[in-house]
Structure formats: C-alpha cells, structure tokens
C-alpha positions as a Markdown table, in Angstrom:
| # | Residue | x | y | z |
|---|---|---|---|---|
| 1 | Unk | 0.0 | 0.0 | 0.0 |
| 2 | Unk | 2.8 | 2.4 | 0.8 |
| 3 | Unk | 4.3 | 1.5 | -2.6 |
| 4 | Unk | 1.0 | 2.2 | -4.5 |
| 5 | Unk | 0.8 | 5.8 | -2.4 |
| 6 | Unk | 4.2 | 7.0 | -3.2 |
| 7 | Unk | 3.8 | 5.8 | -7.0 |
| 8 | Unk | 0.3 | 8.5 | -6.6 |
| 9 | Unk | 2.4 | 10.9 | -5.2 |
| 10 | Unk | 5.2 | 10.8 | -7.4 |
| 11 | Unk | 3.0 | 10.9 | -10.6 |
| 12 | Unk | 1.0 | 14.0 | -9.3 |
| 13 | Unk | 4.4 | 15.7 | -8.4 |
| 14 | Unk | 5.2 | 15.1 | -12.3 |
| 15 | Unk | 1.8 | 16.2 | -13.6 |
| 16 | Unk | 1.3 | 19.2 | -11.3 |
| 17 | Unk | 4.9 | 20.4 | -12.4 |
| 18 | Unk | 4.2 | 20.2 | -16.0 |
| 19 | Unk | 1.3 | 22.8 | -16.0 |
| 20 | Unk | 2.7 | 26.3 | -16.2 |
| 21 | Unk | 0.7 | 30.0 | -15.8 |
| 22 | Unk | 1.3 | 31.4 | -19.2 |
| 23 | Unk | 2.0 | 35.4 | -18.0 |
| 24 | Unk | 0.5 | 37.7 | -20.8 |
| 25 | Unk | 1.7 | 41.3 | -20.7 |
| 26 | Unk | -1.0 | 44.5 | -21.7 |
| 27 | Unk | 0.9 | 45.9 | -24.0 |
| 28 | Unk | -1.9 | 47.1 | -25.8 |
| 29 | Unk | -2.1 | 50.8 | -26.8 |
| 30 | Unk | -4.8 | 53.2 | -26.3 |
| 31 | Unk | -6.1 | 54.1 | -30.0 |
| 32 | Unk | -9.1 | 55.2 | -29.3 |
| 33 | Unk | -7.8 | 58.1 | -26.7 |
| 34 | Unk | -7.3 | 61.5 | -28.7 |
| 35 | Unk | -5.8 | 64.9 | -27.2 |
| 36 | Unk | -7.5 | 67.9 | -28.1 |
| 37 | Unk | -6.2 | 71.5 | -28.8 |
| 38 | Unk | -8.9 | 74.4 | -28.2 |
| 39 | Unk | -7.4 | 78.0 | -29.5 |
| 40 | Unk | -9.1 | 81.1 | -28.1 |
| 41 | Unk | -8.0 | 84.7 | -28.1 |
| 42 | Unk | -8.7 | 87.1 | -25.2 |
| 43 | Unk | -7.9 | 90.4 | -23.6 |
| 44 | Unk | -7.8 | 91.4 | -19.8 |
| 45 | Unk | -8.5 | 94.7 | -18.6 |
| 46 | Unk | -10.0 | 96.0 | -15.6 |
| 47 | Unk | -13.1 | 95.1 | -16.5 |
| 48 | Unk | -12.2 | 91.4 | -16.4 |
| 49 | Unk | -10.7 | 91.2 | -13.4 |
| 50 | Unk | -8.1 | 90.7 | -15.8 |
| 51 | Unk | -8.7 | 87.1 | -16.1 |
| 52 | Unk | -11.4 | 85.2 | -18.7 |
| 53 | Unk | -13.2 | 82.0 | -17.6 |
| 54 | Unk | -13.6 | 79.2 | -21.3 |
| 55 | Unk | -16.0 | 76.8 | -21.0 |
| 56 | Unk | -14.8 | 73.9 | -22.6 |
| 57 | Unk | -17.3 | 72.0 | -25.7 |
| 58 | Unk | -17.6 | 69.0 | -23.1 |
| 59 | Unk | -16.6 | 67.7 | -19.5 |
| 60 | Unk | -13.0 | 66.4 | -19.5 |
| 61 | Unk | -12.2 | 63.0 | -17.0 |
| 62 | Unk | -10.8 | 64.6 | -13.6 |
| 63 | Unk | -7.6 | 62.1 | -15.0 |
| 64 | Unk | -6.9 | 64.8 | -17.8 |
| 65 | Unk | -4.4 | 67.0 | -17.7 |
| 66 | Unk | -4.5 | 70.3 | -19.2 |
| 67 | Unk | -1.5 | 72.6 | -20.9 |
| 68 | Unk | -1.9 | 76.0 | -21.6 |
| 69 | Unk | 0.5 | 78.1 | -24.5 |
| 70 | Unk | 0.1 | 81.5 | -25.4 |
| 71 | Unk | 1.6 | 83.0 | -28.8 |
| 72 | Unk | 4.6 | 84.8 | -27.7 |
| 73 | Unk | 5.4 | 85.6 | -31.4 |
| 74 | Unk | 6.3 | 84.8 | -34.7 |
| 75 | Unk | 9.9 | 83.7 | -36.0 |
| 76 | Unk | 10.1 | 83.3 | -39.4 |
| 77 | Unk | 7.1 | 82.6 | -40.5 |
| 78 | Unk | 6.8 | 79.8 | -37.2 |
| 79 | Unk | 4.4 | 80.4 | -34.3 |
| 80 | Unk | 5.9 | 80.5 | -31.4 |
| 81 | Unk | 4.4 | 78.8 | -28.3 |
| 82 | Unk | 5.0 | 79.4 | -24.4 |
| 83 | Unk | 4.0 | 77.0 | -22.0 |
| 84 | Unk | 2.2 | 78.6 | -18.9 |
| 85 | Unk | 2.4 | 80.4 | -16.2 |
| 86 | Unk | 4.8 | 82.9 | -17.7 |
| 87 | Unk | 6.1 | 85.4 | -16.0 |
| 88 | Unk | 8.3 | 89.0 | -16.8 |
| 89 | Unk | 10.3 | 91.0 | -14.0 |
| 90 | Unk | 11.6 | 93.9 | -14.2 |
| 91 | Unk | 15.0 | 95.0 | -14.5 |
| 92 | Unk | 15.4 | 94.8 | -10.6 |
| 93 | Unk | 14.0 | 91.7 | -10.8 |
| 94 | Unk | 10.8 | 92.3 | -9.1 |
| 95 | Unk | 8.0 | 90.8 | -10.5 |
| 96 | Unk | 6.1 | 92.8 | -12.9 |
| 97 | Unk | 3.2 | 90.7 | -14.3 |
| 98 | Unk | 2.6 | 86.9 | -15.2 |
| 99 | Unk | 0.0 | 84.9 | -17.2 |
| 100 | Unk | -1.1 | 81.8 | -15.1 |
| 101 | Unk | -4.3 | 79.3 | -15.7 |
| 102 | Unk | -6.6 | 76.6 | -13.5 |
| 103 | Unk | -8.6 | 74.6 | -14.6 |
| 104 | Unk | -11.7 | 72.2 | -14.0 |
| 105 | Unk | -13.5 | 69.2 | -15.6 |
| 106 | Unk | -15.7 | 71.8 | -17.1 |
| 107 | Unk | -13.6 | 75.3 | -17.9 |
| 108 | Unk | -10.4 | 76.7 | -17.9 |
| 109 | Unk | -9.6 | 80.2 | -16.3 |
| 110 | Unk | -7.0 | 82.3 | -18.0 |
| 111 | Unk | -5.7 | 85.5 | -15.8 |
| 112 | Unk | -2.8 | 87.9 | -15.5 |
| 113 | Unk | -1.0 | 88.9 | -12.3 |
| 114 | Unk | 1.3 | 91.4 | -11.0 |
| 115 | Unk | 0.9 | 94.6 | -9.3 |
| 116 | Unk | 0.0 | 97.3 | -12.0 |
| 117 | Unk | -1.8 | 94.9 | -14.4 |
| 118 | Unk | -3.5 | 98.2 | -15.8 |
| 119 | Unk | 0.1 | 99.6 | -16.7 |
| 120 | Unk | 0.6 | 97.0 | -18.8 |
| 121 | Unk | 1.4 | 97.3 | -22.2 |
| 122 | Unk | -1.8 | 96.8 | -24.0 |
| 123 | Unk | 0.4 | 94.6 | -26.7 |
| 124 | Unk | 0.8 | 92.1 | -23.4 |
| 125 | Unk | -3.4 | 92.1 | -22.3 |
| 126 | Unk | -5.0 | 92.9 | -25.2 |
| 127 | Unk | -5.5 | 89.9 | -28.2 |
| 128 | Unk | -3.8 | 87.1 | -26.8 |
| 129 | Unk | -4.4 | 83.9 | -28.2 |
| 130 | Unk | -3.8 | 80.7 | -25.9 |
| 131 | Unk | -3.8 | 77.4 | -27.2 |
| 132 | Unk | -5.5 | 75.2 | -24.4 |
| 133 | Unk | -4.3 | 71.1 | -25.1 |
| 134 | Unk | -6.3 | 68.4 | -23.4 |
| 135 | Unk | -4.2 | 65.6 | -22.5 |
| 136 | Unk | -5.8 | 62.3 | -21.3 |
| 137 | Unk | -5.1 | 60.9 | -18.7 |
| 138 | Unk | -3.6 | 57.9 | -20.7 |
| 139 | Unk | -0.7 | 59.5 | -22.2 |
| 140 | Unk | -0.3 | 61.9 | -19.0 |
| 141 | Unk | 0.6 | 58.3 | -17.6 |
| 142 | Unk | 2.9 | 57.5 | -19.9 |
| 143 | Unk | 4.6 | 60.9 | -20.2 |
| 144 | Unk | 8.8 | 59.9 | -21.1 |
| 145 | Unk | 9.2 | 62.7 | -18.0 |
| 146 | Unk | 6.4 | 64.5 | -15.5 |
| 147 | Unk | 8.8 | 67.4 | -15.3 |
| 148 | Unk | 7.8 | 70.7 | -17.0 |
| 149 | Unk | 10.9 | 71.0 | -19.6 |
| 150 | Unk | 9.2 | 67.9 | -21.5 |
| 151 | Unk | 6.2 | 70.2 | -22.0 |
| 152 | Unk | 7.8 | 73.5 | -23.3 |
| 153 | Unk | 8.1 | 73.1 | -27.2 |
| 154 | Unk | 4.4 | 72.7 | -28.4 |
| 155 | Unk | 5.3 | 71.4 | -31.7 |
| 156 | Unk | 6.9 | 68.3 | -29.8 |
| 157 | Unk | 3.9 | 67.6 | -27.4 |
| 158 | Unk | 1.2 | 67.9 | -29.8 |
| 159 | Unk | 2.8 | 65.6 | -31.8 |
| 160 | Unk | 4.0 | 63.0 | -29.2 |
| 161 | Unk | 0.3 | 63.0 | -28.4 |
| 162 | Unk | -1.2 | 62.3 | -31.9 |
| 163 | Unk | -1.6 | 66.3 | -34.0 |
| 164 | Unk | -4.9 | 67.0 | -33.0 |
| 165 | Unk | -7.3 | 69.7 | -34.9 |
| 166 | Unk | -6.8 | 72.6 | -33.6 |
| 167 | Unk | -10.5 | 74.2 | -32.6 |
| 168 | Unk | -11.5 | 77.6 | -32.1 |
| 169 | Unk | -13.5 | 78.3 | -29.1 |
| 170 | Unk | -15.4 | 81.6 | -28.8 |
C-alpha cells in the first residue's frame, strides 16, 4: 500500500509540475484616446478682473491633464508657443506681471497677475491667443518625463500625443 501511495504521489508531483501560468503582458495601446487643442483669443482689462473664464465644448475626465501656450510671437514665418504660467520681471528683478491658468472638468480660467496689471502694455493684455491642449489621462501616464521642460516646445507635445485639430472656441 505504501508502494502504491508514493507511485500516486510521485505521478502527481510530475503532472502538477508540467502545468505552467502562461503570463500575458497588456501591452496594448490606447487608440481610441485623442488629445484635443482648443485656440481662443482674449484680452484682460480691468473690466475682467483681468482674467477670462472658457467653457470647454464638453466635461473632460478629472484624469486629464490640461496645458496651456500662449503665442509669444512669430519667427520666421513659425508660431511660437510658451507654456504657462509665464512670468516677466523687471529690470530689478521684481515681478512685474505673469500669465497663469486653472482649470476644471468643465472650464479653464486664463488670468494675468502682477501689481499694476493696468500699466501693462496693451500689446501684453490685449489679443492674446492661448492654445488650451487636453491631454488624457492615458498618455499623461505614460509621459517619457512629469517634469515641465518635457512640456515646453508645443510642436513636440502635440505631436508626441497624436496632431490633433486645432479648434476655435469663442
């Protein structure tokens, strides 16, 4: 009897060692997941509160992340792009003014600060046009870096996140 148990156990030891888990990675990628790029242009004056709420076309997931560029100038023929907040001193190096954004699920808020915001140069309040990107939460995930120099050029982050349409918003 002790002979037939160990020849059990021995052939169950074999067959229980022959079946293997076979691991399968998701390596899948996220098609179906689109950034979006919303232009608007705005001015800020007293009047504002020198700050201008957009109401995004639909509610964003709270996983989203949200860049904001305003056109700085033109070089050349080539928009140029600067990530936000931005901010100019003076020659002293105090602060002068600075353009800065939050946002929610719903809207993003666009506003100036500084001390004399009314002093300002009207070339710096008045038709600025900010390019708001909508990043999902997907490829905020999966970011090569979470620092802010990986976010700088627009040119390179719209098209590491698929060159969306850009749409005007009112």
């Amino acid at each position: 009897m002790k002979k037939i148990t160990l020849l059990f156990a021995f052939i169950g030891m074999i067959s229980l060692q022959s079946c293997t888990v076979n691991e399968v990675r998701d390596n899948t990628v996220d098609n179906d997941t689109i950034s979006e790029v919303y232009e608007v242009t705005r001015s800020f004056s007293t009047g504002n509160n020198f700050s201008s709420l957009v109401t995004l076309p639909h509610v964003i997931y709270s996983s989203d992340m949200v860049l904001v560029y305003r056109l700085s100038g033109v070089v050349s023929g080539t928009d140029v792009w600067k990530l936000q907040p931005e901010t100019y001193y003076f020659p002293d190096g105090t602060l002068d003014f600075g353009y800065d954004f939050d946002f929610t699920q719903y809207d993003v808020n666009l506003f100036m600060h500084g001390f004399d915001l009314a002093g300002v140069s009207p070339n710096y309040r008045t038709n600025q046009v900010f390019r708001i990107v909508i990043v999902p939460g997907y490829f905020a995930k999966h970011a090569p870096s979470k620092d802010k120099s990986a976010f700088q050029d627009y040119e390179h982050v719209v098209a590491t996140f698929g060159k969306p349409t850009v749409q005007k918003i009112l």
